[in-house]
Backbone as JSON Lines, residues from 0, in Angstrom:
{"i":0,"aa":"X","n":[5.14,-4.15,6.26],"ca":[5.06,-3.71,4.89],"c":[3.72,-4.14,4.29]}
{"i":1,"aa":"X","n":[3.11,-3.14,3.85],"ca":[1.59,-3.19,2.86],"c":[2.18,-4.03,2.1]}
{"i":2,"aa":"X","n":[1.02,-5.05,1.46],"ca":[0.49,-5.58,0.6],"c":[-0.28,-4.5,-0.47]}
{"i":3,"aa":"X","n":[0.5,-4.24,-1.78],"ca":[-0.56,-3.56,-3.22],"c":[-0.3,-4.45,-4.03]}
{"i":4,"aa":"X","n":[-2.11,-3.71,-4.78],"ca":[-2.32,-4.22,-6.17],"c":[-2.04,-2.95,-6.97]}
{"i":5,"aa":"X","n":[-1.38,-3.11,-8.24],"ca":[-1.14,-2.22,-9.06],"c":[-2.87,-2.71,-10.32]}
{"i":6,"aa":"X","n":[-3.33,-1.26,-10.44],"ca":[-4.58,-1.53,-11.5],"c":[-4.73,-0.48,-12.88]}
{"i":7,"aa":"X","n":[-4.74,-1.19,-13.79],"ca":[-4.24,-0.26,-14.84],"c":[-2.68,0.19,-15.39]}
{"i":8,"aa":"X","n":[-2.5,0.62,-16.27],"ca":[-0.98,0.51,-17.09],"c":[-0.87,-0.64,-17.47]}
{"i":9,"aa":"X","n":[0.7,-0.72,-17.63],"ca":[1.25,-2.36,-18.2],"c":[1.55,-2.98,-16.84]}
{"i":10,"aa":"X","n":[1.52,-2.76,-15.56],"ca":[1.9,-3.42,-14.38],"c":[0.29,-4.11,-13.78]}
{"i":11,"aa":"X","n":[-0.77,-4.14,-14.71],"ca":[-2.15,-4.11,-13.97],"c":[-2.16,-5.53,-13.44]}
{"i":12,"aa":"X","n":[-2.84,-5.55,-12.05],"ca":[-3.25,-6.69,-11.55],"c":[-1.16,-7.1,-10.73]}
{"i":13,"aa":"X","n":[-0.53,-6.73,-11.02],"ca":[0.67,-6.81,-10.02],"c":[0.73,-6.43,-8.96]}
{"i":14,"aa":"X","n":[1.08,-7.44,-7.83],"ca":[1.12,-6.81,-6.11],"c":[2.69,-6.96,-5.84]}
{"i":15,"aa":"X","n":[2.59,-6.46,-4.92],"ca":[4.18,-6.37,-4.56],"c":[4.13,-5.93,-3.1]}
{"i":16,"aa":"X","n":[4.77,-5.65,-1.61],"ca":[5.15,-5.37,-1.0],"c":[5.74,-3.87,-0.99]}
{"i":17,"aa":"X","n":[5.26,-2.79,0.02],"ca":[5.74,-1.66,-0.45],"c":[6.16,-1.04,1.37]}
{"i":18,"aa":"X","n":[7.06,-0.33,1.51],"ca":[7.48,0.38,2.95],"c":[5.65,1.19,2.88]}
{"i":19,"aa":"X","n":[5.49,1.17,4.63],"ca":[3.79,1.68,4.36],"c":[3.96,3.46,4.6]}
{"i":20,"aa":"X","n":[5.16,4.03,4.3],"ca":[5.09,5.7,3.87],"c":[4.84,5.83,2.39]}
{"i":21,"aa":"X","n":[4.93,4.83,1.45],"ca":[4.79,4.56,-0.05],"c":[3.37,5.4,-0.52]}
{"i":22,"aa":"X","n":[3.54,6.52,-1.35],"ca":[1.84,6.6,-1.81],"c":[2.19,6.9,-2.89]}
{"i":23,"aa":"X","n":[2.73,6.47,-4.0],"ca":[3.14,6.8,-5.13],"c":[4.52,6.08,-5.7]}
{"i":24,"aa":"X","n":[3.68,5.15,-6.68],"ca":[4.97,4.27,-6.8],"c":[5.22,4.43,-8.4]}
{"i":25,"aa":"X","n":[6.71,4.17,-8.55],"ca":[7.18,4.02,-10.22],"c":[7.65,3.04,-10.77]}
{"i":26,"aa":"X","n":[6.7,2.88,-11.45],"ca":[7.1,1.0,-11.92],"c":[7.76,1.12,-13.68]}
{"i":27,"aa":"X","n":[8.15,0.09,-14.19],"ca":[9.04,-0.23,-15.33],"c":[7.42,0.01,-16.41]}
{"i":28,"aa":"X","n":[7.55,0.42,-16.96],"ca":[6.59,0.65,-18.37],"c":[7.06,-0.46,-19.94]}
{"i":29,"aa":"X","n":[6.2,-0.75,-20.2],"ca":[6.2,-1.55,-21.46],"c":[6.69,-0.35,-22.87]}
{"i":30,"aa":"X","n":[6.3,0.94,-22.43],"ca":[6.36,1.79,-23.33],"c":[7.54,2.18,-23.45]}
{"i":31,"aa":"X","n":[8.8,1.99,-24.44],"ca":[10.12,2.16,-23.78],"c":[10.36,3.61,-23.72]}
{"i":32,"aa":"X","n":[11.46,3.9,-22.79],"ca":[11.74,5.35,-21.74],"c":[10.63,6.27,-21.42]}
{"i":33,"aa":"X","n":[9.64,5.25,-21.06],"ca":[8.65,5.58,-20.35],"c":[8.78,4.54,-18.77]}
{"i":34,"aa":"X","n":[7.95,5.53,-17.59],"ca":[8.05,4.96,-16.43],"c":[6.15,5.06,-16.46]}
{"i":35,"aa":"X","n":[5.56,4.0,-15.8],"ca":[4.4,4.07,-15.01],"c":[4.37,4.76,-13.8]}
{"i":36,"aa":"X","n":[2.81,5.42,-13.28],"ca":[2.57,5.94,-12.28],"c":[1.56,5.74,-11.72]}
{"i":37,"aa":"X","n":[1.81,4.77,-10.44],"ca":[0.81,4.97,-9.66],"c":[0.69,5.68,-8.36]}
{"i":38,"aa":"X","n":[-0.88,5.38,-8.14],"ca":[-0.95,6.38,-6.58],"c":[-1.91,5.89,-6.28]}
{"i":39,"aa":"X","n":[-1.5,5.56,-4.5],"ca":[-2.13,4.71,-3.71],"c":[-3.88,5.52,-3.48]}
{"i":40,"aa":"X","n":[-5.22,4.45,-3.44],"ca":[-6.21,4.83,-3.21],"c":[-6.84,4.48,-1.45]}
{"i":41,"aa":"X","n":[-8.04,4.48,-1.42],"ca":[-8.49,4.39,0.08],"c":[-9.01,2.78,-0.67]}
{"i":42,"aa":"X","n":[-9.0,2.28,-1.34],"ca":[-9.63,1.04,-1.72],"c":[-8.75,-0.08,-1.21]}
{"i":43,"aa":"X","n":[-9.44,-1.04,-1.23],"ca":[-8.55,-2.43,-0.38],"c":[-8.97,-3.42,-1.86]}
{"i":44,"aa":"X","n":[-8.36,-4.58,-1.84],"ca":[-8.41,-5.66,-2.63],"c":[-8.16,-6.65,-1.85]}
{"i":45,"aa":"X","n":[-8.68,-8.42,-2.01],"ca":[-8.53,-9.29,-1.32],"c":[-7.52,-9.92,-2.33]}
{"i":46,"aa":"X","n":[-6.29,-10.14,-2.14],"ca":[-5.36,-10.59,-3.18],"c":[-4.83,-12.35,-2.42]}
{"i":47,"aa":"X","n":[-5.32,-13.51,-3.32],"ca":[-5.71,-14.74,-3.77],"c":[-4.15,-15.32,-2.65]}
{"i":48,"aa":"X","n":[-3.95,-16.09,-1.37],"ca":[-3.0,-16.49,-1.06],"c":[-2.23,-15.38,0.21]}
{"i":49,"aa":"X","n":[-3.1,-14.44,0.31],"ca":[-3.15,-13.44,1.32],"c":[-3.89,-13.16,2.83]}
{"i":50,"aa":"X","n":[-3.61,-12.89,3.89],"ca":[-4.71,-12.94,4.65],"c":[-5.42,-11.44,4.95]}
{"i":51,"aa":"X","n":[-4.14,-10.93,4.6],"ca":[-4.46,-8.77,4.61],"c":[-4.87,-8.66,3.31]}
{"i":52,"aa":"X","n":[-6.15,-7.84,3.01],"ca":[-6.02,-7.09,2.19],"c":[-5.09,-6.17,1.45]}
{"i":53,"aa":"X","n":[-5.12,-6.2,-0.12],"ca":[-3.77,-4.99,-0.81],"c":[-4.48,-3.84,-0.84]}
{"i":54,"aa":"X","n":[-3.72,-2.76,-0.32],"ca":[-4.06,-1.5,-0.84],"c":[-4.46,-1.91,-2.49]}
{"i":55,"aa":"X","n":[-5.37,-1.06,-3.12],"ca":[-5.42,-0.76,-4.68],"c":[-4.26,0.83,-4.99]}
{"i":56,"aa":"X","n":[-3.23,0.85,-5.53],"ca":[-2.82,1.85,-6.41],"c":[-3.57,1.81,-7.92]}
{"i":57,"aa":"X","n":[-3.85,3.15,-7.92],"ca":[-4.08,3.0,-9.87],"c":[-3.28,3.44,-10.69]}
{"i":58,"aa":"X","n":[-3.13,3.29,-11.52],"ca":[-2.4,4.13,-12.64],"c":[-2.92,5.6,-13.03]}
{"i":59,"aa":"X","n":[-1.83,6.95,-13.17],"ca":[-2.39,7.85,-13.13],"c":[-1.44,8.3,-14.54]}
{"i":60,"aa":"X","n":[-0.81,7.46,-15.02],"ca":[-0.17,8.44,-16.12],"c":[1.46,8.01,-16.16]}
{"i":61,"aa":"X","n":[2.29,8.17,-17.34],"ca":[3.38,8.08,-17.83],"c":[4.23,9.18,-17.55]}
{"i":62,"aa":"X","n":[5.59,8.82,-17.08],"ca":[6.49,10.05,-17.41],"c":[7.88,9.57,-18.24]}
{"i":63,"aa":"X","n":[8.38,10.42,-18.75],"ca":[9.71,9.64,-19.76],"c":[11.21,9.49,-18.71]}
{"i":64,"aa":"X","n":[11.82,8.52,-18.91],"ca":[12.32,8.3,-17.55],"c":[13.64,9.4,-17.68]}
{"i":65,"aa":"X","n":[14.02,9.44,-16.3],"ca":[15.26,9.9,-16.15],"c":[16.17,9.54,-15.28]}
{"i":66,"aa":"X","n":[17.11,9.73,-15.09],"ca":[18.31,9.53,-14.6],"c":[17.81,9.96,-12.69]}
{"i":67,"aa":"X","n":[17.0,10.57,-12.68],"ca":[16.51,10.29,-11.3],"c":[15.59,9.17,-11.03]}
{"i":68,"aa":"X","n":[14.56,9.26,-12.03],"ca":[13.26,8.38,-11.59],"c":[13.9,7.23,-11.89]}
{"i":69,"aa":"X","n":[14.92,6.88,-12.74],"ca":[15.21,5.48,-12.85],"c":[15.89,5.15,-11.35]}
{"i":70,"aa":"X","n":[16.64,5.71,-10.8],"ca":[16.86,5.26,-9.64],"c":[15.99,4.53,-8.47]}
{"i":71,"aa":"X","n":[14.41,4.92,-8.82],"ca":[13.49,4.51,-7.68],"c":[12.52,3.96,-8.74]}
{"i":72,"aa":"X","n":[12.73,3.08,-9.82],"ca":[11.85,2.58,-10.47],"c":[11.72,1.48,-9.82]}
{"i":73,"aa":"X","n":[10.19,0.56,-9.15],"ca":[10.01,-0.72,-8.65],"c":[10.15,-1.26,-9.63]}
{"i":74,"aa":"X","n":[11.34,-2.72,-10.3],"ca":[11.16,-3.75,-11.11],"c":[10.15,-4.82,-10.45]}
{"i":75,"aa":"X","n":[9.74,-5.24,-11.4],"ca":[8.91,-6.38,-10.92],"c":[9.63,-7.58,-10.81]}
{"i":76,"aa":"X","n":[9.18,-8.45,-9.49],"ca":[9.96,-9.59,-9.19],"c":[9.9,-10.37,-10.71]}
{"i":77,"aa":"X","n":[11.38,-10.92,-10.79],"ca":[11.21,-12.3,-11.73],"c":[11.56,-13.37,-11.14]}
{"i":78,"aa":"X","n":[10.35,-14.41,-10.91],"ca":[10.69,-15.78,-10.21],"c":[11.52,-17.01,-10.63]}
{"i":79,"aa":"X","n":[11.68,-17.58,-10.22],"ca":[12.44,-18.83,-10.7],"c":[14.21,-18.76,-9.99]}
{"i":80,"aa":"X","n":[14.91,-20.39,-10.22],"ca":[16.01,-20.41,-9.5],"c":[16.65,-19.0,-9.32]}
{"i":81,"aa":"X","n":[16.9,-18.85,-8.15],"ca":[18.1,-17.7,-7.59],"c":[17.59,-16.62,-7.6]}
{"i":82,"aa":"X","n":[15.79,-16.74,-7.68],"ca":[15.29,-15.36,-7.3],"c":[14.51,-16.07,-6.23]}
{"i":83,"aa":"X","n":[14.02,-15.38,-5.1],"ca":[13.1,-15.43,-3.78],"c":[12.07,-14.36,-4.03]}
């Protein structure tokens, strides 16, 4: 599994782990019933505690969510007890 950096939107500077068929990911938006959109670039990033480079995704734009896209929205990890 790739290593990304998400760059731009409200997810900017977030990496996460993605299956490597991933080229277009939907993340949780700050904007409410709005989803973020990114899409994977040819760019690499050296991300701090890593030995692979992250793909860079950028942000390409908002869509208002739905009852599909919420199904495949990436939440972002929240750390602390009883999360890994």
């Amino acid at each position: 599994m790739p290593m990304i950096v998400l760059r731009g939107g409200s997810r900017d500077g977030e990496s996460t782990d993605v299956d490597e068929h991933v080229e277009r990911l939907l993340a949780a938006s700050d904007a409410p019933g709005m989803i973020d959109i990114y899409e994977a670039t040819d760019e690499t990033e050296q991300i701090r505690g890593n030995d692979e480079p992250a793909i860079v995704y950028t942000f390409v734009g908002q869509e208002p969510i739905s009852d599909m896209s919420a199904t495949h929205v990436h939440m972002p990890h929240t750390p602390g007890p009883g999360h890994s």
